[in-house]
C-alpha positions as CSV (number, residue, x, y, z in Angstrom):
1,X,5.3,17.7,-10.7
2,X,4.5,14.2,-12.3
3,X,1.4,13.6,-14.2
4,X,-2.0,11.8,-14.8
5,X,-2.6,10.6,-18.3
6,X,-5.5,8.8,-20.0
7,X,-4.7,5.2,-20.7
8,X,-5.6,4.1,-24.4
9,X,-6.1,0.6,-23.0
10,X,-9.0,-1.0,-24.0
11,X,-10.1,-4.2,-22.6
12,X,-11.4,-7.5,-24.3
13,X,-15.0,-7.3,-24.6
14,X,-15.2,-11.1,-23.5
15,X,-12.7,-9.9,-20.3
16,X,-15.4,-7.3,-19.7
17,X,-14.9,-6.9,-15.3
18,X,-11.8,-6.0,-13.3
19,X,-11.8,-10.0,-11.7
20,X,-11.8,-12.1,-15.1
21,X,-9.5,-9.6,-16.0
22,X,-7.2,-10.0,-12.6
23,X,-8.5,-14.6,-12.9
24,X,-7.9,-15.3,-16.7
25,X,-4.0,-14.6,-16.9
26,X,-3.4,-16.8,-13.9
27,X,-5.7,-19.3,-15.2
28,X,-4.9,-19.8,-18.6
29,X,-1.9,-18.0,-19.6
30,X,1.1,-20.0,-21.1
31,X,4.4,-19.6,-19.1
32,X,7.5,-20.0,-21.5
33,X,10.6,-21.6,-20.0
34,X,13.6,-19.1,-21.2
35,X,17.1,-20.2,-20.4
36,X,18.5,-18.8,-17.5
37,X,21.1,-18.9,-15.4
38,X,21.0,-18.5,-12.1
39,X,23.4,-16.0,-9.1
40,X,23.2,-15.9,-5.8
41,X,23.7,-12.5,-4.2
42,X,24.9,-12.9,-0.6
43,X,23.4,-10.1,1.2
44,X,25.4,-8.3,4.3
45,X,23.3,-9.7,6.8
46,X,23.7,-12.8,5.8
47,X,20.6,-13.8,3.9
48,X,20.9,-14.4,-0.2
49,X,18.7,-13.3,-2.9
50,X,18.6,-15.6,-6.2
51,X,18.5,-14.0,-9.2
52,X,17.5,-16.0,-13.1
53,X,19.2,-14.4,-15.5
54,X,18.6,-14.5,-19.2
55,X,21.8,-15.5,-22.0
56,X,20.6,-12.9,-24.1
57,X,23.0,-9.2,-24.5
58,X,22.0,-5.8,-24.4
59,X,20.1,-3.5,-21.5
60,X,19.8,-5.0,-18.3
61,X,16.2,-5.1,-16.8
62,X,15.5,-6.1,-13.8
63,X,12.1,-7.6,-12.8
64,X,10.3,-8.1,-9.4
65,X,7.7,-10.1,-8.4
66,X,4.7,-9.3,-6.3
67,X,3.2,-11.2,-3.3
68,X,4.5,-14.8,-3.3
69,X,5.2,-14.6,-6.9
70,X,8.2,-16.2,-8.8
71,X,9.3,-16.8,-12.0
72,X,6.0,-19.6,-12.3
73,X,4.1,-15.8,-11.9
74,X,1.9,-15.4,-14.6
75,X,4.0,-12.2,-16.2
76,X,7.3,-13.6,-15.9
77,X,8.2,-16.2,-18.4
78,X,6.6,-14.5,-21.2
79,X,8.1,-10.7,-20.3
80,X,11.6,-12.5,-19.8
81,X,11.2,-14.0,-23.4
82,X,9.5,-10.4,-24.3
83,X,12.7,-8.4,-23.6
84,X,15.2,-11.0,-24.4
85,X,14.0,-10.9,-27.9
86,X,13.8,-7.1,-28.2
87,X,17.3,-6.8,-27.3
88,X,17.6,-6.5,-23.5
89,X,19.3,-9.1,-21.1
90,X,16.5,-9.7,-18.5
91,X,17.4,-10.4,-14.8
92,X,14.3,-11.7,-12.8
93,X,15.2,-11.3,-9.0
94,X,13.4,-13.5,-6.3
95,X,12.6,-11.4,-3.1
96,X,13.8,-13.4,0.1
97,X,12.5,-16.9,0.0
98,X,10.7,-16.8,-3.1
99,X,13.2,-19.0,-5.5
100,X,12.2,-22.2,-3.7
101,X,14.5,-22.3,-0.9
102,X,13.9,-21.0,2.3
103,X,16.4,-18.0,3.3
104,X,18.1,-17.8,5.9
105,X,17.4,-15.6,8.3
106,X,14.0,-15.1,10.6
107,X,12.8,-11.8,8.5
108,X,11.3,-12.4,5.4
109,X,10.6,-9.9,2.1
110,X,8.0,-7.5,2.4
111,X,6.4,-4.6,0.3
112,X,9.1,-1.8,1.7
113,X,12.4,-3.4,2.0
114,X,14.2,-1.1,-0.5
115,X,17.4,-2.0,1.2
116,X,17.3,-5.3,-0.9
117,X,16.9,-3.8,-4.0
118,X,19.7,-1.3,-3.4
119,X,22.0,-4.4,-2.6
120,X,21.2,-6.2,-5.7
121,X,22.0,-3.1,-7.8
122,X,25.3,-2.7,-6.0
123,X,26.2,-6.4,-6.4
124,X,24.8,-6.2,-10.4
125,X,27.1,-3.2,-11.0
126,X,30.6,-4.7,-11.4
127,X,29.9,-7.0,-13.5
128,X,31.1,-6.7,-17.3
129,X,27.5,-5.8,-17.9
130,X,26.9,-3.2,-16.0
131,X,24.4,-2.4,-13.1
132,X,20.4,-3.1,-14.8
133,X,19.3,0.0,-16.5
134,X,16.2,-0.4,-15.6
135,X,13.4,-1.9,-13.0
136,X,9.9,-3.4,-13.8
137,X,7.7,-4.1,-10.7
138,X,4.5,-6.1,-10.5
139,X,2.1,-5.2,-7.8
140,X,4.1,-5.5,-4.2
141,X,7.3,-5.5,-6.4
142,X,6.1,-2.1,-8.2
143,X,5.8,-0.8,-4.5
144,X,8.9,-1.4,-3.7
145,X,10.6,-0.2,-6.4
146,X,8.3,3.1,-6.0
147,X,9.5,4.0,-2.8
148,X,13.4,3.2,-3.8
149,X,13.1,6.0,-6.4
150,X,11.4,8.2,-4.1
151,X,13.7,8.0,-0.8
152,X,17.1,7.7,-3.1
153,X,19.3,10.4,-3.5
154,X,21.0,8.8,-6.7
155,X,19.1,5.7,-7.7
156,X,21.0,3.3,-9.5
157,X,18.9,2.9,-12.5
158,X,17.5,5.0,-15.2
159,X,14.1,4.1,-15.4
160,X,11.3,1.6,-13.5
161,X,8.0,1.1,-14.8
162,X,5.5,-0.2,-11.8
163,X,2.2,-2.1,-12.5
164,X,-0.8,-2.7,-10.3
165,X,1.2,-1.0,-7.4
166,X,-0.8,-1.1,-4.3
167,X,-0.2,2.7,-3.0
168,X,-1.4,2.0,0.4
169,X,-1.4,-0.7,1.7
170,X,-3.6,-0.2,5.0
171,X,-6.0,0.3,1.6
172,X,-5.8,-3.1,0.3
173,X,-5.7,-4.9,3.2
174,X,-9.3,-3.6,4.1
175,X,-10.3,-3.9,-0.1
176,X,-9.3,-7.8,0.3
177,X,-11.7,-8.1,3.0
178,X,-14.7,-7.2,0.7
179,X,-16.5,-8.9,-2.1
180,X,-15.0,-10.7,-4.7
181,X,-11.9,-9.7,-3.4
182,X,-11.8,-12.1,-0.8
183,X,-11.0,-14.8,-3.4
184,X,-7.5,-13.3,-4.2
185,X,-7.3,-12.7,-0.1
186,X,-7.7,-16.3,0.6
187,X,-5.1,-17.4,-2.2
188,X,-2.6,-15.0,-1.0
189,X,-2.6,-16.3,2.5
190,X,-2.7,-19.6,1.8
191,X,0.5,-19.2,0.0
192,X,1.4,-16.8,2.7
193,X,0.8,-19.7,6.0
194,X,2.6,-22.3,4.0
195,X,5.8,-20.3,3.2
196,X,5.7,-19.7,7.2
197,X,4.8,-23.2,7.9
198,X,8.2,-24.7,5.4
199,X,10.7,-22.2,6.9
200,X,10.0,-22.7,10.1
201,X,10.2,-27.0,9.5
202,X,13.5,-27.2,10.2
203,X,14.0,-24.5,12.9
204,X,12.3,-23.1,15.7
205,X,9.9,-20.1,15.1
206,X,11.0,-17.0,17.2
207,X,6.8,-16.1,17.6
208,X,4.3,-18.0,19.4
209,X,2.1,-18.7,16.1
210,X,-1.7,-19.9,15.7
211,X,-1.6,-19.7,11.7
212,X,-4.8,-21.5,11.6
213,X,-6.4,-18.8,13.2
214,X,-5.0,-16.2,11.1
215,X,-7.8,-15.3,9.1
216,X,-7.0,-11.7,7.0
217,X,-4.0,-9.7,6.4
218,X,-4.3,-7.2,9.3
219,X,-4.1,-10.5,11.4
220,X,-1.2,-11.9,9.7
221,X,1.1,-8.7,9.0
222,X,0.1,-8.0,13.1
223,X,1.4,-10.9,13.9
224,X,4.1,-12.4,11.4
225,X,5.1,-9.4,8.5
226,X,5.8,-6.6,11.4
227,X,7.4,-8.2,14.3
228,X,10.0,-10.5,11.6
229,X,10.8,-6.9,10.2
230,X,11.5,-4.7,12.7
231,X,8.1,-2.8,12.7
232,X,6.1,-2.3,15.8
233,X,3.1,-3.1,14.6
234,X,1.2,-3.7,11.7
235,X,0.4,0.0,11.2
236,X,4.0,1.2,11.6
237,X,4.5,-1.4,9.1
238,X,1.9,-0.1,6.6
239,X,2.7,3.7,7.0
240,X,6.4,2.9,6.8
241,X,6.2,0.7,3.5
242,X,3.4,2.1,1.4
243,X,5.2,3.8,-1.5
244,X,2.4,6.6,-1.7
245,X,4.3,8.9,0.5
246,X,7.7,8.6,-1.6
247,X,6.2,9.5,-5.3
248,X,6.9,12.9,-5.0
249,X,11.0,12.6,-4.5
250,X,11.2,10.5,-7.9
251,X,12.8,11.9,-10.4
252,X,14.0,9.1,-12.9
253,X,11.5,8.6,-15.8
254,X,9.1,6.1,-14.3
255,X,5.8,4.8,-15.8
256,X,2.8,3.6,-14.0
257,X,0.4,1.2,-15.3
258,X,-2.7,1.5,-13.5
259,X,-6.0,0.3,-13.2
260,X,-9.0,2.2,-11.6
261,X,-10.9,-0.8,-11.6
262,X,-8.1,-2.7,-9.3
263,X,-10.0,-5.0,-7.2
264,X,-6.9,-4.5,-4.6
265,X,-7.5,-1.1,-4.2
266,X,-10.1,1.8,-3.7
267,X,-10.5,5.0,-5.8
268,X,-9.5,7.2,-3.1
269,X,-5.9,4.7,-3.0
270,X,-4.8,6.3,-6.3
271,X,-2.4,9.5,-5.7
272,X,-3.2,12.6,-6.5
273,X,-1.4,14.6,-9.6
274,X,0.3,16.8,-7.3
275,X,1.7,14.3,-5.2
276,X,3.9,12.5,-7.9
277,X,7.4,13.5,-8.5
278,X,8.6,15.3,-12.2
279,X,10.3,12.0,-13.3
280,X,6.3,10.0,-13.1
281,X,3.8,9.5,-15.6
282,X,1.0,7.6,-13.8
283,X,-1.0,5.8,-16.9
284,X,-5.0,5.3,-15.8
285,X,-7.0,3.1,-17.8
286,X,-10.4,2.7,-16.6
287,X,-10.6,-1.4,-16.7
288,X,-7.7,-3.6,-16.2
289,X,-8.3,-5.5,-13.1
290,X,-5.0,-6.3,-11.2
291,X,-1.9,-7.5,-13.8
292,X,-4.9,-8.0,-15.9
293,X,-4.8,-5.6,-18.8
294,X,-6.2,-8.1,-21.5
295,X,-7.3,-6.9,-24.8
296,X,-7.7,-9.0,-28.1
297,X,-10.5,-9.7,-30.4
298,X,-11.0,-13.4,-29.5
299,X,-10.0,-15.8,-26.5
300,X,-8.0,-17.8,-28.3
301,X,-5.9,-14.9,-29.4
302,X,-5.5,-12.6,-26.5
303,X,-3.0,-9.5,-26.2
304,X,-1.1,-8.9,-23.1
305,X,-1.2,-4.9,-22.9
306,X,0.9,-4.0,-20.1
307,X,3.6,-6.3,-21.9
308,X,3.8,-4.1,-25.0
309,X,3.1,-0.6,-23.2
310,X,6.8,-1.8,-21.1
311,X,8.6,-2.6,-24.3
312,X,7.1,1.0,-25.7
313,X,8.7,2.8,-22.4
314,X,11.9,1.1,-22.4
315,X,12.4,1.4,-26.3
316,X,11.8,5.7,-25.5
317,X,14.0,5.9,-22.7
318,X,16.2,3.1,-23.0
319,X,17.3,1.9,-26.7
320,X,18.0,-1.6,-26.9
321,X,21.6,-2.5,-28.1
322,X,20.3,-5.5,-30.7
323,X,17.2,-5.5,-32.5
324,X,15.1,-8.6,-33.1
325,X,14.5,-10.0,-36.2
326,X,10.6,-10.2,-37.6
327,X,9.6,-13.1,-39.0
């Protein structure tokens, strides 16, 4: 059995509620331009996955997005700069159609398709590097690398840290339709209609689509996420991809940063101690907000949390090969 530990977290007093907490880093938050190169991974079904890979040596760690994030996410430029400099080479992976380009085929990414994520590790492992040692996964990305650990017999990595994972995802679709909430439901499916909308320019749609009229997630997974992916419904769709059911087959050391305050999620979404596997430690800190975690004495100095616990987990369980230099 896994366990349930205290966060020490401790959020800004000027960040004081789980939204300015979830708002500020995607408001204000600097995003550093790393050099990376990129790879395409061509998929066996014929769709690619790009891939930004940093010139630094050392541990691979892969990174996945959330929801309609890329490497313009809040999160990503400074924790690929983070781990370069701490001695890991960081690969940031871009779920189907997420690197700017369209892909290929009609399905799209969504929140269980572990199947891409085994892929990439298969096509990372020959190389003279070696197969990423590790997986960090933001939100829908920390979902998805949940349930891989939990429904792999022999994961490919040895260790994935998951923050603000969703758990349920039936859950936060009905927590997005309440409150303040609604603000990050309206964002997300605005960037949602127009990824459908510039995919389907150039080709014909295979569904008969009214996106204006597609007013909350139930609607749009209904009609878009579940009959793209092979689900038959949006419910099959939920019950099939929410990692929930999967934390108790994990085994590899995995770390999860949560939030009880997650304004994408209720109190009754968070698992139970006896559900999670012997490799989890599920990390609850009582304010946060959602890939918030903000702490820091003034506003013009803030600390990025979640950025430093990471770098703490991978340093226990995964030493890097070159240590940085302090100025």
């Amino acid at each position: 059995m896994g366990r349930i530990t205290r966060s020490p977290f401790k959020p800004a007093w000027w960040l004081p509620g789980p939204h300015i907490q979830t708002l500020w880093p995607s408001l204000t938050r600097r995003r550093p331009r790393a050099r990376l190169a990129w790879r395409r991974i061509e998929l066996r079904d014929g769709d690619f996955i790009d891939l930004a890979i940093g010139e630094t040596s050392g541990p691979r760690v892969l990174i996945i997005h959330g929801l309609e994030g890329n490497l313009e996410s809040h999160y990503a430029g400074s924790l690929v700069e983070t781990l370069g400099r701490a001695g890991y080479q960081p690969i940031f992976m871009h779920l189907r159609g997420c690197s700017g380009e369209p892909n290929r085929l009609d399905r799209a990414y969504h929140s269980g398709a572990t199947e891409d994520l085994a892929e990439v590790l298969q096509a990372l492992a020959p190389d003279a590097a070696g197969a990423p040692k590790a997986v960090i996964g933001f939100s829908l990305g920390g979902n998805l690398l949940l349930k891989y650990l939990g429904e792999a017999s022999h994961p490919l990595i040895e260790a994935g840290i998951a923050v603000s994972v969703p758990f349920v995802l039936r859950d936060a679709m009905l927590r997005l339709d309440l409150g303040w909430s609604r603000i990050y439901r309206g964002h997300l499916l605005g960037k949602l209609k127009s990824s459908v909308r510039r995919k389907f320019t150039d080709r014909p749609c295979p569904l008969d689509l009214e996106l204006d009229g597609i007013r909350d997630f139930n609607q749009f997974d209904e009609q878009i996420t579940a009959p793209l992916n092979g689900f038959a419904g949006v419910f099959d769709y939920y019950n099939r991809a929410s990692c929930r059911a999967y934390l108790g087959g994990i085994t590899t050391p995995t770390l999860i940063i949560q939030a009880a305050d997650d304004p994408f999620m209720f109190p009754a979404t968070l698992p139970w101690e006896h559900e999670l596997g012997p490799g989890v430690t599920l990390e609850l800190a009582e304010h946060g907000g959602h890939v918030g975690f903000i702490a820091g004495a003034w506003p013009w100095r803030p600390v990025y949390w979640a950025e430093t616990r990471i770098l703490e987990f991978l340093r226990e369980i995964i030493p890097p090969e070159i240590v940085a230099e302090t100025s």
